[in-house]
N, C-alpha and C positions, 0 to 999 in steps of 0.2 A: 504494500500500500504506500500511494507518494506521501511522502513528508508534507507538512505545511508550513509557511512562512510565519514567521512573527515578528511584528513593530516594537524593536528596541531599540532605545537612546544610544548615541554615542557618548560615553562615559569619561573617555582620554585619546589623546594623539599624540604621541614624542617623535619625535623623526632618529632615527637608529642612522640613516646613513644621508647625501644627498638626494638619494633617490628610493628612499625606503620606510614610510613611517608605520607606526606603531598601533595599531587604534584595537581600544578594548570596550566591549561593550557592557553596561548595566543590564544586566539578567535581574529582572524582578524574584523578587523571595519564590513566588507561585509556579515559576516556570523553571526553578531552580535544578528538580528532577528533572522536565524535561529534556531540558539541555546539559547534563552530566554528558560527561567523555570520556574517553579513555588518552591517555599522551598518544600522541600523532596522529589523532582524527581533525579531518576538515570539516568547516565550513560553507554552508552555500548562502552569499547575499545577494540581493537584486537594491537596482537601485536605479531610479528614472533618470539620464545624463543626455539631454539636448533633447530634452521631449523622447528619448526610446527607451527603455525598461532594456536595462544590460545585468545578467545574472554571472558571478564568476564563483571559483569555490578556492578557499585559501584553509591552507593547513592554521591550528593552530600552534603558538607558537608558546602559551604557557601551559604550566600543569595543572592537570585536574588537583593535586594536593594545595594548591593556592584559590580554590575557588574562584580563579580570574578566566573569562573571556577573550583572548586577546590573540588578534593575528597579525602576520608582517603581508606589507602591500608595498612591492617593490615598484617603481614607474616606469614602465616599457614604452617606448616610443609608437605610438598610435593605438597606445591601450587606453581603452573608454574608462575604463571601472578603476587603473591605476593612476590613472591621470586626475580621475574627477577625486579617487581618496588622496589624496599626495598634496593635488592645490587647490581643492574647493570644500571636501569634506570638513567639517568644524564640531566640537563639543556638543553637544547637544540634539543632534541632527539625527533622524530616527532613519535607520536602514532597517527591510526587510531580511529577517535571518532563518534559516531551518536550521533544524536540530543539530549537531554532530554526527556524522557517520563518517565510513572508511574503514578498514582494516587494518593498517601501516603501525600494526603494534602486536607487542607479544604479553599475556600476562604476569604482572608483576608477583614473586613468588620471595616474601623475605627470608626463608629459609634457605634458600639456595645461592649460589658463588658462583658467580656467571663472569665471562669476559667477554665481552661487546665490543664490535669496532663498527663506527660510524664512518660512510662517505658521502662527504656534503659538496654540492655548489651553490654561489651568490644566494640567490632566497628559498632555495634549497634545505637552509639550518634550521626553517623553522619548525616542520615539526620532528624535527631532530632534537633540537633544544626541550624541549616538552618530554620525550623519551629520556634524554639522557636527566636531565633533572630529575624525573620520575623513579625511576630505576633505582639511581645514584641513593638519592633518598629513603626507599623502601627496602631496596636491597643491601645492606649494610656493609656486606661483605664482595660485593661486583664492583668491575673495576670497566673502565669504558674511556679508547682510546679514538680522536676524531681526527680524519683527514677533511680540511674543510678547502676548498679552492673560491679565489676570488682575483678581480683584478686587483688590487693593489690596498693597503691596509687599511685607507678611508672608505674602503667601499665593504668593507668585512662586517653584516648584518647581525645584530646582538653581539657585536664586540663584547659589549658591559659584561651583558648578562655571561657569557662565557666565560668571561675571566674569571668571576665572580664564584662562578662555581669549580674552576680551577683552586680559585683560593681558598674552596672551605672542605674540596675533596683533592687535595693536591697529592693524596699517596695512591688516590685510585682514580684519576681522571686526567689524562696528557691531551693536550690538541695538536695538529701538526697544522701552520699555517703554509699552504704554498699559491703565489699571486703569482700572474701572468703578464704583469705590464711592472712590475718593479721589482728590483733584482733583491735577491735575499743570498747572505755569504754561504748557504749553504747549498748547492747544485741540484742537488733532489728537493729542493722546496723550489724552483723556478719554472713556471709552465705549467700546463694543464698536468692532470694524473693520466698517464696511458703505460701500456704492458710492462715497459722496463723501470718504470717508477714502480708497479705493484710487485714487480719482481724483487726490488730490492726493499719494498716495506716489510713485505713476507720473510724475508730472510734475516735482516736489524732490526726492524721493532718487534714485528709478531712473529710470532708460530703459529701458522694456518691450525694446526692440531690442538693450540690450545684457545680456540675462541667457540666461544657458544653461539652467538649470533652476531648476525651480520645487516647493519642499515643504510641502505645509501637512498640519498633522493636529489634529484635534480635534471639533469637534459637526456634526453635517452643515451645518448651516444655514453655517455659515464656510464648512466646505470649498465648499457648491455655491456658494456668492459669490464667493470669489478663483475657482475654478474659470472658472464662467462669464464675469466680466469678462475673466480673460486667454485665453480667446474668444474672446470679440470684440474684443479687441484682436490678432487674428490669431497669439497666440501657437499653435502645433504643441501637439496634445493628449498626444503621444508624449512631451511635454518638462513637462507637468506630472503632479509624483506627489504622493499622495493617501494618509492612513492614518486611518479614524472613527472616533471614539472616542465610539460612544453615533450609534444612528440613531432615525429617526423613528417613533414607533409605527401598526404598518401595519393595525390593528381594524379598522377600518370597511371596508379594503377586502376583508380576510378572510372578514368576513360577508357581502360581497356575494357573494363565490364562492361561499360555500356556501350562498346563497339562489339563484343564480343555475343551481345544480346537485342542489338538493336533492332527494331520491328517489332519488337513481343511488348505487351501488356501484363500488367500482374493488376487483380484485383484483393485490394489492402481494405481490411477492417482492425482497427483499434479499439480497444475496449479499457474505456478509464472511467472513475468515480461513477460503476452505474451506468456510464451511457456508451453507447458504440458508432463512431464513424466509417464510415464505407466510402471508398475513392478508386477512382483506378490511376495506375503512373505504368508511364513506362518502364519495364523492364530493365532492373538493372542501373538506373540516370539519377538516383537520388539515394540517399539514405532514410532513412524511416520515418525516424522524428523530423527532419524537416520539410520533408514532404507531406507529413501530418500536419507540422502547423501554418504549411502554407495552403493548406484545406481547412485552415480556421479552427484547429485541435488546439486545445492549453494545455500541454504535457509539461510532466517536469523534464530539466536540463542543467548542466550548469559550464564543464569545461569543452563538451563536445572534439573531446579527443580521446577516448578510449579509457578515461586512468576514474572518475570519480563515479561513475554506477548509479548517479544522480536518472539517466535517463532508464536503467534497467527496467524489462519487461519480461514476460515468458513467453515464448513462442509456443502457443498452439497448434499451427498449422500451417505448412507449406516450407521454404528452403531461405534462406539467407546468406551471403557471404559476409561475415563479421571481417572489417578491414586491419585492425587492430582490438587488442583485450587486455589493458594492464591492470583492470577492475576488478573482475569477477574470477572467483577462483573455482578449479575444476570442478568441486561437486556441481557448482551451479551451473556450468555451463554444460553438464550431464543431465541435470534435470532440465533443462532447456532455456533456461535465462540468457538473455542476446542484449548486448547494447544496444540502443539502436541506433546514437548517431553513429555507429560505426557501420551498421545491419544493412545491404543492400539488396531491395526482394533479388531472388535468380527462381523464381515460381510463379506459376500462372496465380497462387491465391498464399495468400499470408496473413495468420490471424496473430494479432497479437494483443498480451492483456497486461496491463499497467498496475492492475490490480491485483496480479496473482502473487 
């Protein structure tokens, strides 16, 4: 069942970097359970910006153990929703929020002595910082050691709050800083993280054999490299978690489908809140959700890139080619749950339900 929206004040904004502020929101006493989290779960806000309703979803960036709200809004150059939080958004100013959801976390267990390595880029840290505080915190005796990548030290998002927690867990929590645009005396801290950087972390700081889990979030091209190397270094896939921030543009293969299916019709029914839309498109030229709501459907959405499950639905009937899936994890895509902005029909009929 979709999530629903709720009208909450903006409570605070601090700007963490030049291009990256802070905003936490006032969660009323009443909705208090509602919105519980767990560290590394996202956000989804909508918010009206030049007369259009733009929905994005941003990790949170503190921990459930602080009873705080609060996420990092980095500003991308012709981003709606970063642009208008960054230079327009103000105290008091009521955004549209759903609940917390995601998966981008593992249960905290104080009993147990875990080792954790985090890999982070630019606003990538933030729901990293939310895990590692968490953790750090409840787990007394886990230790958790961060690769974080940025261009240069001004632009390093929750600086503070990192060190911070450096200073008050310094026998069980290292950071490694390495920036791409300003030199650092050390050679393996210069430049992005790629295979011969993981080669020699794996060998001087860690021992692959001795880490329990494994986090990295940020542009796909990072995540599929730590990913794949600790693959084949026989690490358990069950034991690496994963959160993208920004995937790869899938055009070219889009056109193939619908070259590859052009002339054919598929007839599409949606079934949301109760009521059922019927459309026909052509085969293969659209993805799901937006050919639904350009038939006038108000479905939920949020990054329409494969990773937040905000648009997930169950596919009752007919075929689909899902272009990307960084959301849904296998049992669900066994029972038959499909994203849709990724879901392109490849069937003459395609039911699908919102509500299951």
């Amino acid at each position: 069942m979709a999530k629903d929206f709720y009208s909450v004040p903006v409570k605070e904004i601090y700007r963490s970097t030049n291009d990256c502020v802070i905003v936490s929101f006032d969660i009323p006493n009443e909705l208090e359970q509602t919105f519980s989290f767990k560290q590394g779960q996202y956000i989804n806000l909508k918010a009206t910006v030049k007369g259009e309703e733009v929905i994005r979803s941003y990790s949170l960036c503190s921990s459930p153990l602080d009873k705080q709200w609060s996420v990092g809004i980095k500003k991308i150059e012709g981003g709606r929703f970063s642009t208008y939080a960054n230079d327009i958004l103000k105290v008091g100013d009521q955004l549209e929020i759903m609940p917390p959801d995601g998966s981008f976390y593992i249960d905290v267990d104080p009993n147990k002595k875990r080792n954790y390595v985090a890999f982070g880029a630019g606003s990538g840290i933030t729901p990293i910082v939310s895990i590692i505080k968490t953790h750090l915190e409840k787990e007394p005796h886990s230790t958790f050691k961060l690769f974080y990548v940025n261009k240069n030290s001004s632009s390093i998002i929750l600086k503070e709050e990192l060190e911070s927690l450096k200073n008050i867990y310094m026998d069980r929590f290292e950071i490694f800083y390495f920036l791409t645009r300003e030199h650092r005396n050390v050679k393996l801290f210069n430049g992005r993280i790629d295979e011969e950087k993981l080669d020699i972390i794996f060998k001087s700081i860690c021992d692959v054999n001795n880490v329990d889990h494994y986090f990295s979030c940020g542009p796909e091209a990072m995540i599929l490299l730590v990913e794949n190397f600790l693959l084949e270094k026989g690490v358990p896939k069950t034991n690496i978690h994963f959160e993208l921030f920004g995937t790869v543009d899938r055009t070219e293969e889009k056109k193939q489908i619908a070259k590859d299916l052009q002339g054919k019709q598929s007839t599409i029914t949606i079934l949301e809140g109760g009521k059922s839309l019927d459309f026909v498109m052509e085969t293969g030229s659209n993805n799901l959700l937006d050919q639904a709501m350009f038939s006038a459907a108000d479905l939920p959405y949020a990054c329409k890139g494969g990773v937040c499950c905000t648009c997930k639905a169950k596919l009752l009937e007919g075929e689909v080619n899902m272009l990307v899936n960084y959301g849904l994890e296998e049992d669900e895509v066994a029972d038959g749950y499909i994203l849709t902005c990724q879901a392109i029909p490849v069937s003459e009929k395609v039911v699908v339900d919102f509500d299951g």
